[in-house]
N, C-alpha and C positions, 0 to 999 in steps of 0.2 A: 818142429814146425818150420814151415820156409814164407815166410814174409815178401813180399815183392811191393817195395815201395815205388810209387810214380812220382813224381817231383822231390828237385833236390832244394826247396826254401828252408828258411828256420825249421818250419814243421816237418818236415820229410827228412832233414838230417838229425833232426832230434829222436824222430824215431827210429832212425836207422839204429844208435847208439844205442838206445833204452831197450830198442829187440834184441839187439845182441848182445846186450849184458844180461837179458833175459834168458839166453842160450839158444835163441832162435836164430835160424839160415838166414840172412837177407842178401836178398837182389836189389839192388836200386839205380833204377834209371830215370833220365833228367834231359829233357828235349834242345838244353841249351846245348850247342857241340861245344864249348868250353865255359868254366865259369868263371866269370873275370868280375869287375866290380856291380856291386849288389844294390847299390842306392844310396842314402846320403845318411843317415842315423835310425838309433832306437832306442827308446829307455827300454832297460832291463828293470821290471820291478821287484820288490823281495820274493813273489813266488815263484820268477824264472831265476834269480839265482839261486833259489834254495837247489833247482831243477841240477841247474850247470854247478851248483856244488857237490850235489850225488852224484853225479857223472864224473865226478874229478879232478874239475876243470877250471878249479875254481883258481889256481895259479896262474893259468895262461889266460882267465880273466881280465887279471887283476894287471896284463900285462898291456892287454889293449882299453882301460876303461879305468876311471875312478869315480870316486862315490860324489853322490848330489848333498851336498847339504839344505839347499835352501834353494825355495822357489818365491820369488819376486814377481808380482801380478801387481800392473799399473794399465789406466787409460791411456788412450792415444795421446791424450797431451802430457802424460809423465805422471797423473795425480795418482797415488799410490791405492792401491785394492784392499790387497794380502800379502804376509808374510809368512810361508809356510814353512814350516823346520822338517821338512822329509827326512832330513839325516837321522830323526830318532825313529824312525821306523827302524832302523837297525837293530836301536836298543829293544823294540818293542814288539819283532817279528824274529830276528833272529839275520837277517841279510838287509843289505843296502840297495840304494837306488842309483843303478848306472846307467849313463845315456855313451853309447857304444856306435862308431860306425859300425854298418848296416856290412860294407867289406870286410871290416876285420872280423865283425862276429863268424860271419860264413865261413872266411879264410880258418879261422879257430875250429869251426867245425866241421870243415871239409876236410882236416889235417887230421882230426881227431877219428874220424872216420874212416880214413886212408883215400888218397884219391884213386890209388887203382882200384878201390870199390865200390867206385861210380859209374856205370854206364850211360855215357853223355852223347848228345847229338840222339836220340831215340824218343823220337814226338809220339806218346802215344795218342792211338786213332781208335783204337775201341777196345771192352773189356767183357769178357765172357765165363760163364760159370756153369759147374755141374755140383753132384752132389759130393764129388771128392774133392773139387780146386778150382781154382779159379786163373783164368789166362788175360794180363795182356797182351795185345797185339802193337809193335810199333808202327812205324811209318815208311821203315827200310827193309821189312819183312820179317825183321826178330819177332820174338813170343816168348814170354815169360811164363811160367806157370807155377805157382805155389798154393797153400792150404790157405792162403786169404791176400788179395791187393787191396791195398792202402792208396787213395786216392790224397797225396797229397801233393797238388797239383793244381791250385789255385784259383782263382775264381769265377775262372773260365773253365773248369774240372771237364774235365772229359770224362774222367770214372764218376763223376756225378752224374750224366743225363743215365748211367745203365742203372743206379742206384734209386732215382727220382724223377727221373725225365728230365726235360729242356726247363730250367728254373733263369730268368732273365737278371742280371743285376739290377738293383736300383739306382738310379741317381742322388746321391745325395744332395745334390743344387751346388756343392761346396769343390770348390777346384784350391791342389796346393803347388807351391814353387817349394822344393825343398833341397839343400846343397849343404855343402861343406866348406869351409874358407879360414884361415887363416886367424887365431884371437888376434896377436900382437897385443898386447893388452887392453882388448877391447871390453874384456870382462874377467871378473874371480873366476878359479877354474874350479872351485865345488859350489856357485852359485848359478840358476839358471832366474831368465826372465819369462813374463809373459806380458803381451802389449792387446789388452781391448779394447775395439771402439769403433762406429762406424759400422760395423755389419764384418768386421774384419778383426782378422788376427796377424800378430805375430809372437813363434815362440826363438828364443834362444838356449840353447845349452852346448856346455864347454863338454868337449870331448880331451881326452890323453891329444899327447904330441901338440899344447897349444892350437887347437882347434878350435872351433863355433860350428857345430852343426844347427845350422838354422830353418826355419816353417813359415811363409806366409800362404796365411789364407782368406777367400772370401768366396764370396754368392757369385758363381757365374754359368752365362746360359752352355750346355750341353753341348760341346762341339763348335766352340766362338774358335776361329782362327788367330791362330799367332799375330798379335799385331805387327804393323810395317817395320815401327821402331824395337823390335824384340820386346824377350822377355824382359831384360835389364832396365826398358825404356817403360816397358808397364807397372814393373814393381816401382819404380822408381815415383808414378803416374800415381800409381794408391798409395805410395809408403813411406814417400818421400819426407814428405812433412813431419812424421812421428817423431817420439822422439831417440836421443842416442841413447844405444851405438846405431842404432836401426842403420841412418844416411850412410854409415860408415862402411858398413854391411854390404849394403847394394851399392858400392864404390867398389868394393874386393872382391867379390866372388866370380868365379871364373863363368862365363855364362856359358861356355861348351858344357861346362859339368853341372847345370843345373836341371832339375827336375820337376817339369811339369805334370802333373797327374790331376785328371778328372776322378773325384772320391765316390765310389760306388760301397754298397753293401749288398746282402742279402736277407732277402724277407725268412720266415723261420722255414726250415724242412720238414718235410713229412714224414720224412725221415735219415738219418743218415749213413745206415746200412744195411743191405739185404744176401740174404745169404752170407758168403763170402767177401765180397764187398763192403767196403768202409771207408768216410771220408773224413777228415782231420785238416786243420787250420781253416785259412781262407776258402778252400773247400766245400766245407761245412757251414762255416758261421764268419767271412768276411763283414770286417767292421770298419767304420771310420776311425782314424788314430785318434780322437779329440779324447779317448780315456788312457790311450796309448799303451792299449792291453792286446793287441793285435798277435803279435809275437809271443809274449807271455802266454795268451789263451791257446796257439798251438802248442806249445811246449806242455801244454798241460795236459792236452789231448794224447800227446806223446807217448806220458810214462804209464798215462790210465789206461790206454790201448794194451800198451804192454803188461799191462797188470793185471787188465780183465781175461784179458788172453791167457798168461799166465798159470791164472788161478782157476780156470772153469775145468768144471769134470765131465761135462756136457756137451763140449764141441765148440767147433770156431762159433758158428753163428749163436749161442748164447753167449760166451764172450764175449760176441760184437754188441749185441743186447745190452749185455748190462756196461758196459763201456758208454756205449748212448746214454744210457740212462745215468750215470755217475755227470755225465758233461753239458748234456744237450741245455735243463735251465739254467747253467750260470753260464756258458757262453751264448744262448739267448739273450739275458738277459743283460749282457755288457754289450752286445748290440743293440739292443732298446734306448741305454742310457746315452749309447753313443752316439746314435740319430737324434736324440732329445738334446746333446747339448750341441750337435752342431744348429737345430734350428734356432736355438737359445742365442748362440754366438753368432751368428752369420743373418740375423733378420735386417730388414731395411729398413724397418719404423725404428726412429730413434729413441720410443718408447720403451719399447720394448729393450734396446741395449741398456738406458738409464733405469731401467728394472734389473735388471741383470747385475748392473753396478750395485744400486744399491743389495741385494740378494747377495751379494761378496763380500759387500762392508759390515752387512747384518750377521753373516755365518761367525761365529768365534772359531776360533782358529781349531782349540779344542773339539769342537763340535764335529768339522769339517777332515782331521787331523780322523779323526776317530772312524767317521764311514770310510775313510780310504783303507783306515786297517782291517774293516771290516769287509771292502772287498777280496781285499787280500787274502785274510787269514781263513777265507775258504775255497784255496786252492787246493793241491792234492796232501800238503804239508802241511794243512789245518787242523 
């Protein structure tokens, strides 16, 4: 079987590897003409390391990334929330909790994949099927053609309007600044924070090589222009006051390198493959990070593609079938919760955030400890 994957993100090089350990041909092309750095962090949760432990890779993990022990959740003025012990999800799943730049992870898997087995610079502009194969077409005149394309190619999906038509992203209302910058000991390196309050967030967590990969977020209107004084002078405008290491934060980080993003999702599909056609990650079921299963839930899409494929005695397209069907309600449904909690975290009646607070202080830790393993342990290693 020959594969032709479209985008080279988390999801598209995950499944590059997981087809080819399946013994399947893959072609994969990626519209960037080089790939250089990827964005600013990710946590890795126990079901994408159990993933990148089947793959092998769990060495050269452990080379860009260590484990989360404890997540710390305070208000904007410092008064404490929660205190979460993530580290025993190790004991309790079988893998740890890594918060990984966003470059190294790529870099790990673009290596892992060989880079001459990427064909880069090739925007694809449309996708076509019969009943033996399926073609895309680039933007420089190439054409791929294999027994199924994999649209993983982001949330802007080109192989999604020939799959479903024109599907518009939503707005979440929620815009984020998110970068990289130096601890200096600005914090434990298996502790991360989280800062509520005001309609706004901030998260921190330490990466390997003395790092803080950091998050602010809040409610903003849809295409507000960069303010006069940057972005430095705005984070500073909402975030300033918080409390430390926050100030310390938005004093270091480099503001070339930092990243503004308008948070979009998408509403559910009608479906997510026809024919030969199929779409995976952002693609299919783009989420807001507030569950930070974004990455994780393409990786999962990954090895199930590969495995419905695999396993069918029936052809590509019931393969694609039940591959949907294995996916479609629990990455639904992690974008449901993830639009629920960004309006939870990001409202403007101070009501409603002192609901929220209290909702934090009421959860026992036990309680709360227990649904996150429960998302979890119904990944594909459940």
């Amino acid at each position: 079987m020959r594969i032709i994957v479209v985008g080279a993100g988390i999801g598209g090089l995950t499944a590059h590897l997981v087809c080819k350990r399946a013994g399947f041909e893959v072609e994969h092309y990626e519209r960037q003409p080089r790939l250089g750095p990827a964005g600013a962090g990710i946590v890795l949760w126990p079901n994408g390391i159990k993933i990148m432990l089947a793959l092998g890779l769990g060495a050269r993990l452990r080379q860009i990334g260590h484990s989360l022990e404890r997540v710390v959740t305070r208000t904007h003025q410092g008064e404490p929330l929660s205190e979460m012990p993530v580290g025993e999800l190790e004991r309790k799943l079988g893998a740890p909790v890594y918060p990984v730049s966003r470059t190294d992870l790529q870099a790990l898997l673009v290596d892992a994949v060989g880079p001459g087995n990427l064909r880069l610079g090739a925007q694809c502009v449309r996708v076509d099927q019969n009943t033996s194969g399926a073609t895309a077409f680039f933007a420089d005149g190439r054409s791929a053609t294999g027994d199924v394309v994999v649209g993983a190619d982001g949330i802007h999906s080109v192989v999604r309007r020939a799959v479903v038509g024109e599907v518009a992203p939503r707005y979440s209302g929620m815009a984020n600044w998110v970068g990289v910058t130096a601890n200096d000991g600005l914090q434990p390196e298996h502790k991360g924070y989280e800062f509520l309050g005001e309609g706004k967030r901030c998260g921190l967590l330490p990466l390997a090589r003395n790092r803080i990969y950091f998050g602010f977020a809040c409610a903003v209107e849809k295409g507000a222009p960069e303010p006069a004084g940057g972005r430095r002078g705005q984070l500073q405008e909402l975030f300033g006051g918080w409390p430390d290491p926050i100030p310390a934060v938005l004093e270091r980080f480099d503001e070339a390198e930092l990243k503004y993003l308008e948070i979009h999702d998408l509403p559910p599909l009608k479906r997510w493959s026809q024919g030969r056609l199929t779409l995976l990650g952002d693609a299919a079921h783009a989420t807001a990070p507030t569950l930070g299963q974004g990455g994780c839930q393409a990786m999962e899409d990954a090895i199930l593609l590969a495995r419905c494929l695999g396993s069918t005695t029936l052809g590509v397209p019931d393969g694609l079938a039940r591959y949907e069907a294995k996916r479609r309600d629990r990455a639904e449904l992690i974008v449901a919760r993830s639009r629920a909690k960004v309006e939870a975290m990001h409202a403007s009646d101070p009501a409603v955030y002192q609901e929220l607070y209290a909702a934090i202080r009421a959860s026992s830790v036990a309680d709360t400890m227990r649904a996150q393993e429960e998302l979890l342990e119904e990944g594909p290693f459940g």
